[in-house]
BAFI-870301 format. One record per residue: residue number from 1; x, y negated, z of N, C-alpha, C in turn; residue in three letters. Coordinates in steps of 0.05 Angstrom, whole numbers. Each point is the difference from the previous one (the first is absolute). Layout:
  nr n.east n.north   n.up ca.east ca.north  ca.up c.east c.north   c.up rest
 NUM      X       Y      Z       X        Y      Z      X       Y      Z  ALA
...
***
This chain:
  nr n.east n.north   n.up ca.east ca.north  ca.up c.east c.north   c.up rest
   1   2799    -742    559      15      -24      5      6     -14    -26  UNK
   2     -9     -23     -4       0      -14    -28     15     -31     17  UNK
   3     17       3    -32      34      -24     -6     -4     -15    -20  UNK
   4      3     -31     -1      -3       -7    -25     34     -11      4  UNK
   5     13      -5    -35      13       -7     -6      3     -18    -24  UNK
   6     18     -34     17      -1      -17    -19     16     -16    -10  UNK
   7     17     -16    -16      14       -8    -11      4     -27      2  UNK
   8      6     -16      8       3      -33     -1     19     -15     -3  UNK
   9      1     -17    -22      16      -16     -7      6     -27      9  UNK
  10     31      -9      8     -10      -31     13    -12     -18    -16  UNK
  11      3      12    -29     -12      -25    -10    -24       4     -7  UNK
  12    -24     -24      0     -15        9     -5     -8       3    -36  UNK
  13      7     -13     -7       1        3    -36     20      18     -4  UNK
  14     12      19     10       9       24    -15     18      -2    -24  UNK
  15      5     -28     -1      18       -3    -29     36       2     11  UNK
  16     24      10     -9      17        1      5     18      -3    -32  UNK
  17     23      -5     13      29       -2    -34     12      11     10  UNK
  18     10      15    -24      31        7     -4     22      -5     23  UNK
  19      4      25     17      23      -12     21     -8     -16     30  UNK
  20    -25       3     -1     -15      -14     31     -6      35     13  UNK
  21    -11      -4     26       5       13     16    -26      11      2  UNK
  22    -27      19     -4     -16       10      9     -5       7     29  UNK
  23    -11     -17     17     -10        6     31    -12      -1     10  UNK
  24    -19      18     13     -30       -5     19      7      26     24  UNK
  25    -21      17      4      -6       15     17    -23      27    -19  UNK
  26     15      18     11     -18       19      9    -21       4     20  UNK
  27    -27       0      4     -19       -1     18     -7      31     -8  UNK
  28     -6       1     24     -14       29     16    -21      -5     22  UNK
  29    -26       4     -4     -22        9     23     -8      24     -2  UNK
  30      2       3     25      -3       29      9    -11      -4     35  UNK
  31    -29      19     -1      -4       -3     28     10      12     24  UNK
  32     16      27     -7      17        7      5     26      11    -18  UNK
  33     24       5     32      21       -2    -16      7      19    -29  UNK
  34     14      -6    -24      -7       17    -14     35      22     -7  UNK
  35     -4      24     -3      32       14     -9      0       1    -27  UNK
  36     31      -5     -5      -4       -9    -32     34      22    -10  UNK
  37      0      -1    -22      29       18     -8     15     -27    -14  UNK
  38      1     -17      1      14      -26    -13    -20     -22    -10  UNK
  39     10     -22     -6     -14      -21    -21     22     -16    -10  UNK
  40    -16      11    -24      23      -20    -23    -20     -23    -10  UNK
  41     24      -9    -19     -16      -22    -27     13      -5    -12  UNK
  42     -9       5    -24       8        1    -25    -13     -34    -26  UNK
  43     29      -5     -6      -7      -30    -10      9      20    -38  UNK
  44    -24      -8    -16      -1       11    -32     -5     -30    -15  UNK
  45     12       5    -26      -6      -24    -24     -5      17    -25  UNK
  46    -22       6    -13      -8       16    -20     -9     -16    -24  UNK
  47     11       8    -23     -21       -8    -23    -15      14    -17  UNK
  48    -24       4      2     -17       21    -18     -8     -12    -12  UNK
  49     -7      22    -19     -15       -5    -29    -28       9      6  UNK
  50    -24     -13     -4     -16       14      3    -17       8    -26  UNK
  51    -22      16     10     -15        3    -30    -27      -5     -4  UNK
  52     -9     -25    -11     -33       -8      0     -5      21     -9  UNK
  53    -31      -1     -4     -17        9     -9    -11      -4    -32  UNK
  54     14     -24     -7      -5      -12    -32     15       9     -8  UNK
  55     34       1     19      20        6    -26      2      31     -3  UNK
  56    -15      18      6       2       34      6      5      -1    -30  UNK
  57     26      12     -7       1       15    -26     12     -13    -19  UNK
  58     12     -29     16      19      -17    -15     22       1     14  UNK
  59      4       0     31      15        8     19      8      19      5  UNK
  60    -20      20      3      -3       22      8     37      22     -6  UNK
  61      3      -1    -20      28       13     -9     34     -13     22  UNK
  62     -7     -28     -8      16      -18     10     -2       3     27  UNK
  63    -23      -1     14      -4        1     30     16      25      9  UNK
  64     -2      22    -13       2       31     14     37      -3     -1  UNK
  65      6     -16    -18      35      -10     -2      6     -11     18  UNK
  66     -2     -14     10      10      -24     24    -10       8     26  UNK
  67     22       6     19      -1       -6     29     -3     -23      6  UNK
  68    -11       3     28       2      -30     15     41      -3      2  UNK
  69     -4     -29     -1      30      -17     -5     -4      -2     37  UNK
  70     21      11     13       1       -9     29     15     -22      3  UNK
  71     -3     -23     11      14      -28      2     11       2     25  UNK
  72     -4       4     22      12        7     26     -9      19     20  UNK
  73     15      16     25     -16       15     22     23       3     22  UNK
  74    -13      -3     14      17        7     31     -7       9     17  UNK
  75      2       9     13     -12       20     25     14     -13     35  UNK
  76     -9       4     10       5       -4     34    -11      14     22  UNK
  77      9       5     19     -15       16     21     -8     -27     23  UNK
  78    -26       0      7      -4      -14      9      6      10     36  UNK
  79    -15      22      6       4       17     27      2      20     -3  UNK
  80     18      12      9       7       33      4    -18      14      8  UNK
  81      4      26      3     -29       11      8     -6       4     33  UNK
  82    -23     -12     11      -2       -9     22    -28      13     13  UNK
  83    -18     -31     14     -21       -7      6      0     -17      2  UNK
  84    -29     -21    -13     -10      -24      6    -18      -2     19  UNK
  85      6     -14     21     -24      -10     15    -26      -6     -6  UNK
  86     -9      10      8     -40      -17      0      1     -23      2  UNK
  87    -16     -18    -17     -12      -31      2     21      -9    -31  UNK
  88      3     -15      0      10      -15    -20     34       0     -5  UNK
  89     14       6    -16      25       -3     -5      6      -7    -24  UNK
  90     26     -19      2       3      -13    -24     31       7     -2  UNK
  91      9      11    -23      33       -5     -2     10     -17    -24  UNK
  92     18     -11      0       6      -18    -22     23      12    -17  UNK
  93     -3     -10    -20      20        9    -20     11     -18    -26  UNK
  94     29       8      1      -3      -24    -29     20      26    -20  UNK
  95     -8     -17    -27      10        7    -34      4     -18     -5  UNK
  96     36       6    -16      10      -22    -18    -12       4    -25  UNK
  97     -2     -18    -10     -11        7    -23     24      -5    -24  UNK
  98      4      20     -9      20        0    -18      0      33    -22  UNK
  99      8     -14    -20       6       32    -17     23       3     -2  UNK
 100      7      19    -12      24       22     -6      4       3    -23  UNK
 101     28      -4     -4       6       -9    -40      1     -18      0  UNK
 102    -10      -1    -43     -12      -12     -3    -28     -12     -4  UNK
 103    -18       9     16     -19        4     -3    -23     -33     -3  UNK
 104    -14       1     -6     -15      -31      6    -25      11     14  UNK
 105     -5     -17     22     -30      -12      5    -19     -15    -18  UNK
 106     -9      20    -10     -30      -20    -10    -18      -3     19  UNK
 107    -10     -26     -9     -23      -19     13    -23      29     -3  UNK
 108     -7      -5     26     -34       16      2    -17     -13    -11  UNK
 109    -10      26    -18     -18       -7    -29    -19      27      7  UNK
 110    -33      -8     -9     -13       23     -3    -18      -9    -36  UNK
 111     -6      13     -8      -3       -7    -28    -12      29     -3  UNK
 112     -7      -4    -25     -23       21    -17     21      34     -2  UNK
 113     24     -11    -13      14       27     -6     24      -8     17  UNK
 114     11      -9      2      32      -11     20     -9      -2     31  UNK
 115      1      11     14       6        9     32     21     -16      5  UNK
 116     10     -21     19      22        2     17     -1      -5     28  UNK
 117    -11      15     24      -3        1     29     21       9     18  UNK
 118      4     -21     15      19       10     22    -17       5     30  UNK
 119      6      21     13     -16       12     22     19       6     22  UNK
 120    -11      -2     26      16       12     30    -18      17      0  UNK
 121      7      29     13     -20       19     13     19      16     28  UNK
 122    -23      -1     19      15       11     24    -16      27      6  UNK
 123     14       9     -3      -6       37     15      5      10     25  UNK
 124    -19       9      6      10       18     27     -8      14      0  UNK
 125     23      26      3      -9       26      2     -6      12     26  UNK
 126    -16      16     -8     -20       12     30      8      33      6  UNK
 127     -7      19     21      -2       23     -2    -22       8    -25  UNK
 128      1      30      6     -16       13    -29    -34      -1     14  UNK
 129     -2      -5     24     -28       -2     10    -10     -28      6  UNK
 130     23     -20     -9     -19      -33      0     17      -6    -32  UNK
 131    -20     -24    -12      -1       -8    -34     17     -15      9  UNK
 132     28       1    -24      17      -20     -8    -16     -36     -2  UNK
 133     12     -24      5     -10      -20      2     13     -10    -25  UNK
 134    -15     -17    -19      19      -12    -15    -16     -29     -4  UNK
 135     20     -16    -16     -21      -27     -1     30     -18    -26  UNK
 136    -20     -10    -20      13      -11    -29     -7     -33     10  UNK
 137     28     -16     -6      -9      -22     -1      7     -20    -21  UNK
 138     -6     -14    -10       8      -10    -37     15     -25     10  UNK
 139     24      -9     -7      12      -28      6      6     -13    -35  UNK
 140     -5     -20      0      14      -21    -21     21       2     -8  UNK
 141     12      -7    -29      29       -7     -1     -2     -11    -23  UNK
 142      9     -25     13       6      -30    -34     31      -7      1  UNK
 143     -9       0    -20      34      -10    -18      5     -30      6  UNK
 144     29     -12     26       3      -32     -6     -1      -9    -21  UNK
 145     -5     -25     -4      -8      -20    -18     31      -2    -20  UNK
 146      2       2    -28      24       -3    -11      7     -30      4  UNK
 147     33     -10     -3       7      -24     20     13      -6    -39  UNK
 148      8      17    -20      -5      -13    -19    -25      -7    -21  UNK
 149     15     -18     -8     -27       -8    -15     -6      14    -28  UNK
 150    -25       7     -6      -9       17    -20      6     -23    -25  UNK
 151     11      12    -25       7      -17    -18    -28      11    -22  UNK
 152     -7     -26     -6     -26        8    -26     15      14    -27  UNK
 153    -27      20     -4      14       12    -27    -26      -3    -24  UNK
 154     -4     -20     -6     -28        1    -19     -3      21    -21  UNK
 155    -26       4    -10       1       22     -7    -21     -15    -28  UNK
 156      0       0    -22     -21      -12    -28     -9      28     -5  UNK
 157    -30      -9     -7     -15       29    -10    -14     -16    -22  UNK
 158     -6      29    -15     -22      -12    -22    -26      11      3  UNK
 159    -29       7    -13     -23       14     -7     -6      -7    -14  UNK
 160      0      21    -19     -19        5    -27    -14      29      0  UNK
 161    -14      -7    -22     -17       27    -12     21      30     11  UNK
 162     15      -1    -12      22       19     -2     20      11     28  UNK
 163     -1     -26     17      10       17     20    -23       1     26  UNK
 164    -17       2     -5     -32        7     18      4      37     -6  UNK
 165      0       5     33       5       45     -1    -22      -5      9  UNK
 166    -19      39     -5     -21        6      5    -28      -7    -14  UNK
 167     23     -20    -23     -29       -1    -17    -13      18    -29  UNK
 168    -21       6      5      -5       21    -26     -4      -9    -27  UNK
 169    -26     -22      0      -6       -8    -29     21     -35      0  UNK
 170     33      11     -2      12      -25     -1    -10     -20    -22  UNK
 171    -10       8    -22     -16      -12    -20    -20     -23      2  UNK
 172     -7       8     21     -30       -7      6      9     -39     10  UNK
 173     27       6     20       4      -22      7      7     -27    -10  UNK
 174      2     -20      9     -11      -34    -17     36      -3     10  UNK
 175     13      -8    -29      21      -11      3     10     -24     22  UNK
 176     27       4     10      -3      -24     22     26      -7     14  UNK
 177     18      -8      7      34       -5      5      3     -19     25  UNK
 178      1      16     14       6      -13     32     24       6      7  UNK
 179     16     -22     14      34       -2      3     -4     -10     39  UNK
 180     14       4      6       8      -12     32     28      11      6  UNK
 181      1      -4     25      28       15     21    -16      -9     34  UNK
 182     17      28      8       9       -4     33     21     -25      6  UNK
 183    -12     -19     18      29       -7     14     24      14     10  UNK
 184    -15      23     16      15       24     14     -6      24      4  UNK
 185     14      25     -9      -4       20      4      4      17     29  UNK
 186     21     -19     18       4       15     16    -17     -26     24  UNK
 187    -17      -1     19     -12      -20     11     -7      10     23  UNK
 188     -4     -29     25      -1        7     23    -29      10     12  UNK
 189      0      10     14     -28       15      2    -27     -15     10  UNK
 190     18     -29     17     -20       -9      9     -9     -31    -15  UNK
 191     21      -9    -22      -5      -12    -23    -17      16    -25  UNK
 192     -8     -28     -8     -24        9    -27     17       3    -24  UNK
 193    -10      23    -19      15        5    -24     -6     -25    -15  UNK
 194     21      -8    -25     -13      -27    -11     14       2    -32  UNK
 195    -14      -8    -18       8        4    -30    -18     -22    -12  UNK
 196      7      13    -34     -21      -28     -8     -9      23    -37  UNK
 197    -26      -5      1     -12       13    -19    -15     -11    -22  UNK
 198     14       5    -31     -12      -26    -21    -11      22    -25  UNK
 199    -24     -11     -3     -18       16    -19      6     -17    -26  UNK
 200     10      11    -19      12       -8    -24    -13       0    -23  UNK
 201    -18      25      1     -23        2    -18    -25      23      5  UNK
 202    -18      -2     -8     -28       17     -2    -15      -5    -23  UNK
 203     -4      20    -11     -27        5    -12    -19      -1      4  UNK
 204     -5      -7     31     -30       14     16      2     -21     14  UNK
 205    -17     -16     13      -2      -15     29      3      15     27  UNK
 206     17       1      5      11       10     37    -20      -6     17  UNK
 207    -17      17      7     -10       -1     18     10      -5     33  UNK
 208     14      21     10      27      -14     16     22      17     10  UNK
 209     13      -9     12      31       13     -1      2       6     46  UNK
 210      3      24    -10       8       11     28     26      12      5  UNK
 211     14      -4     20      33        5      8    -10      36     23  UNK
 212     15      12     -6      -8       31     25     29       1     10  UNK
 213     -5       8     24      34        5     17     -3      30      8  UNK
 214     15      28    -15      -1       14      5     28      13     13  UNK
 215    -12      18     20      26        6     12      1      26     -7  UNK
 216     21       8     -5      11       24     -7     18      17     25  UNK
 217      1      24     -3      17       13     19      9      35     -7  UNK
 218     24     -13     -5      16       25     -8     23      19     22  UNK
 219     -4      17     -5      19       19     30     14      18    -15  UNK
 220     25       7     -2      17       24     -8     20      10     23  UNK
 221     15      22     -6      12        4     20     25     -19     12  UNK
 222     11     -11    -11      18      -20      3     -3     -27      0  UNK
 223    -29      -6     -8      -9      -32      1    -30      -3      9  UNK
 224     -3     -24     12     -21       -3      1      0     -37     -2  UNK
 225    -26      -4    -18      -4      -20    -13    -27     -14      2  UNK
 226     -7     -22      9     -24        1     -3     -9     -36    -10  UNK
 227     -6      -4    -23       2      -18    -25    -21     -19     -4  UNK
 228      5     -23     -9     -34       -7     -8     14     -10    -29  UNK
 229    -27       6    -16       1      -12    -29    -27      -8      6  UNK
 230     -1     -25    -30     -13      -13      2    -18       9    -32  UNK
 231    -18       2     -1     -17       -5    -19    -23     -21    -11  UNK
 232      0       0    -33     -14      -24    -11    -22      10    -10  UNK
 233    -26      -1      7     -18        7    -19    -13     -26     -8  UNK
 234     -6       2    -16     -14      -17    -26    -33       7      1  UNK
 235    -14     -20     -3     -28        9    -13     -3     -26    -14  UNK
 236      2      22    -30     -14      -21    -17    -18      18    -12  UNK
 237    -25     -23      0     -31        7     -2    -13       9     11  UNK
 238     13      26     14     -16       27     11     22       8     21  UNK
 239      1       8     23      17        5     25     14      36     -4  UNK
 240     21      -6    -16       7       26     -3     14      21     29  UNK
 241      0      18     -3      10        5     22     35      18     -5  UNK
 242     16      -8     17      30       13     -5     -4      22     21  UNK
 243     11      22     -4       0       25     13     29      -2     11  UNK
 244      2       6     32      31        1     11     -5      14     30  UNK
 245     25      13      3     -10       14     23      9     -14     27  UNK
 246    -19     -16      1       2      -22     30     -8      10     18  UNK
 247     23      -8     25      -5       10     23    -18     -13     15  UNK
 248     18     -30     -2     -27      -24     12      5     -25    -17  UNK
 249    -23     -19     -2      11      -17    -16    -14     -25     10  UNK
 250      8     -24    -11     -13      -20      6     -5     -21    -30  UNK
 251    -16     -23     10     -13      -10    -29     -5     -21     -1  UNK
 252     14     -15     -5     -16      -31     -7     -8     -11    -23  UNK
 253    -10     -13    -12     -10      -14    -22     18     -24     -2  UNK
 254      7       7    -27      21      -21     -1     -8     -28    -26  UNK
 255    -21      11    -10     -20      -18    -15    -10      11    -12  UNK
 256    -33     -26      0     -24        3    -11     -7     -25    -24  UNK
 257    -16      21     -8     -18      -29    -23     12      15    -34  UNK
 258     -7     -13    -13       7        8    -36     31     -22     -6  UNK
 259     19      24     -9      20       -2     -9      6       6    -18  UNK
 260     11     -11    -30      10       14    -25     30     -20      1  UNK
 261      6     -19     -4      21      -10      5     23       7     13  UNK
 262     25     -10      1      23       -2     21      0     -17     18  UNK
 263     -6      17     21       6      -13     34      7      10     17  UNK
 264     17     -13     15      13       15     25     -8       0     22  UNK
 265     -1      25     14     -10       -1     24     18      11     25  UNK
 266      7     -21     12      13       13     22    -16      17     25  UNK
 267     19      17      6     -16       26     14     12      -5     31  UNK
 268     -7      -1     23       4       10     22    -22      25     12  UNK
 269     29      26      5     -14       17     21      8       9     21  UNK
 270    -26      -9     19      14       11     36      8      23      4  UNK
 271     17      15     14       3       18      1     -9       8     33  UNK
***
């Protein structure tokens, strides 16, 4: 006698906030009726760390330190222990969605090393001569829109010889003094980053200048963070390469052609 068990959400995008109500149904087919010892469901908010495959042996110490950070869980009995009828049944159920403390909801994030998934799973337990039923279902959770307004905090950088990391024969390199700033360090996600970048001097003709958006992602036990900095690489003459441990990045060209002079170049990047 074979049961499937399923999970459904009213919504169909699965996205939920802070303090709304989680509600669908439990579905059960079964061709006949089935005996069960209870069914629960269980609503979890986890954040793991996970461990690529690149970073083995940079993490590796750090990883074996840190538990998963639990962000929320609740449990409910959906039906006592009974029988379900044969053919189709559906029971409905709802979750508030709320934590305990002070705890925060973070936005569901999946990323290279930072985990954050929130899951329903419904169980039903069987006698010891029919298989327990279980079934995982993944729901959304976004953070409302902040109602204040983000205040700009510009940020001026420089590049030279001297502050370029990862390079070996620093010698080797052609003198050269590039100045800019961020408009904003803290920025909206679905606005473009925007600054302005002025090449002051070279020894070398600039071949051309590319902007990288690397995201970073850091997890400890008490925080979790997940950052973007911005990096400047330079190629003058020859396309050097900067070593950084990027998760994902993106790249535009922010100018071409031969440059030795001072000029400014304003930068926009999409995010």
């Amino acid at each position: 006698m074979s049961a499937s068990l399923d999970i459904r959400l009213k919504r169909a995008n699965k996205v939920y906030h802070e303090g709304e109500v989680l509600a669908g149904v439990v579905a059960i087919v079964s061709k006949e009726a089935v005996q069960h010892q209870g069914i629960t469901l269980t609503m979890e908010g986890i954040v793991n760390l996970q461990l690529s495959s690149k970073s083995v042996g940079v993490f590796e110490a750090f990883y074996n330190s840190v538990k998963p950070i639990q962000l929320i869980t609740s449990n409910i009995e959906v039906v006592k222990q009974g029988k379900v009828p044969g053919g189709k049944t559906e029971i409905p159920f709802e979750f508030p969605l709320h934590t305990k403390g002070n705890k925060v909801l973070y936005e569901t994030y999946h990323g290279v090393f930072v985990n954050i998934q929130y899951t329903l799973r419904c169980d039903m337990k069987r006698s010891l001569l029919a298989k327990d039923l279980s079934k995982t279902c993944e729901f959304m959770v976004h953070c409302l829109p902040q109602k204040a307004k983000l205040q700009p905090t510009p940020v001026d950088f420089t590049i030279t010889p001297e502050t370029l990391q990862n390079v070996r024969e620093r010698s080797l390199l052609p003198k050269f003094l590039i100045r800019g700033h961020l408009d904003a360090t803290n920025c909206v996600i679905t606005k473009p980053l925007t600054g302005e970048l002025v090449v002051e001097s070279s020894d070398v003709a600039i071949k051309s200048i590319e902007l990288q958006l690397v995201r970073v992602e850091t997890c400890a036990r008490q925080l979790l963070r997940i950052e973007m900095i911005r990096l400047l690489i330079v190629t003058c003459g020859m396309l050097s390469h900067y070593s950084s441990m990027a998760v994902r990045s993106r790249w535009i060209m922010a100018g071409t052609g031969t440059c030795t002079s001072i000029q400014s170049i304003p930068n926009v990047l999409n995010g």
